[in-house]
C-alpha positions in Angstrom: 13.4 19.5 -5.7 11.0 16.9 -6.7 7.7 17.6 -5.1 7.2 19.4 -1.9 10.3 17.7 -0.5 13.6 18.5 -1.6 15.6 15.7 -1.6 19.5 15.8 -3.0 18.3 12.3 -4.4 15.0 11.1 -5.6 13.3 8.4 -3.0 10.0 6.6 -4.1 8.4 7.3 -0.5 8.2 10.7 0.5 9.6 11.3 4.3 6.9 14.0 4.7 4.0 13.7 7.3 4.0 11.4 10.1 6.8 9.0 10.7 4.8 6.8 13.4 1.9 6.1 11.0 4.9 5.6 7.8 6.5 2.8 10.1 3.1 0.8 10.8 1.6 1.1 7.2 5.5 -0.1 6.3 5.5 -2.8 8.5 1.7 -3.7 8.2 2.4 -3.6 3.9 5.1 -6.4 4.6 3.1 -8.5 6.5 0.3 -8.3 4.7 2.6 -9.2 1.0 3.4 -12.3 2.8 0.0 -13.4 4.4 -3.0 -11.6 3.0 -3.7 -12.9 -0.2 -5.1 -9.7 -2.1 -1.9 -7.5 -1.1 0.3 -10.4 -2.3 -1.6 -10.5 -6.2 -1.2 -7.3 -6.1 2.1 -7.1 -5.1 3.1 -9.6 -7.4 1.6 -8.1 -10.2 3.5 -5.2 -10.1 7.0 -6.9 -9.6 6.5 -8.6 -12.8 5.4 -5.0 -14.3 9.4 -4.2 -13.4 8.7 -2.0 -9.8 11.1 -2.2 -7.3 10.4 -3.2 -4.1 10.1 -0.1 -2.4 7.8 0.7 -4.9 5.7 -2.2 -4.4 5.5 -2.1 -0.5 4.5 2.0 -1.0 1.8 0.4 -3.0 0.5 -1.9 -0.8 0.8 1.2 2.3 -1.0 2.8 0.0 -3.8 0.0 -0.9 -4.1 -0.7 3.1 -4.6 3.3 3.9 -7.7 3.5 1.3 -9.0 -0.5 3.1 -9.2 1.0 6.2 -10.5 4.5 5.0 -13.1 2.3 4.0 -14.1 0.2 6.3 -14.3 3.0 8.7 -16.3 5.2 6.4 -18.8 2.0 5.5 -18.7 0.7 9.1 -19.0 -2.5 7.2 -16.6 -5.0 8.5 -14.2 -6.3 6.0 -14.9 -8.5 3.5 -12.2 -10.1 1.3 -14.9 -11.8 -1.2 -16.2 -8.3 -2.2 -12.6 -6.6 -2.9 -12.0 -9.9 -5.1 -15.6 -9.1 -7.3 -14.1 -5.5 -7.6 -10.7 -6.6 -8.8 -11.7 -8.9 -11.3 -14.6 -6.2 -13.1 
């Protein structure tokens, strides 16, 4: 068992929790490594660190969760300039 979720073989994304909201952070993650610029530095920069590809599109599910956690919690509308400022300090 690794975890909470036994697994006869180790997966980097867990199956537990909701598999609706798994499929649209999965599909919005590989959208958003193609056209949103932030996700894709990020994405790349963890490719050349060696992670797979599962890893990397977990990652980004991951990245866009805690966005719009944000954004809802700021009721601020998004702002890519500001996430850049953050990055870079």
């Amino acid at each position: 068992m690794r975890g909470r979720t036994p697994a006869t073989t180790y997966t980097p994304m867990s199956e537990a929790g909701s598999s609706r909201l798994r499929k649209a952070l999965f599909f919005s993650a590989m959208s958003a490594m193609c056209y949103n610029p932030l996700c894709r530095t990020f994405g790349q920069r963890l490719k050349e660190k060696g992670k797979k590809s599962i890893v990397v599109i977990g990652a980004i599910m991951t990245k866009l969760l805690y966005l719009m956690f944000g954004i809802l919690r700021s009721g601020k509308p998004f702002n890519p300039s500001h996430l850049q400022s953050l990055e870079i300090a």
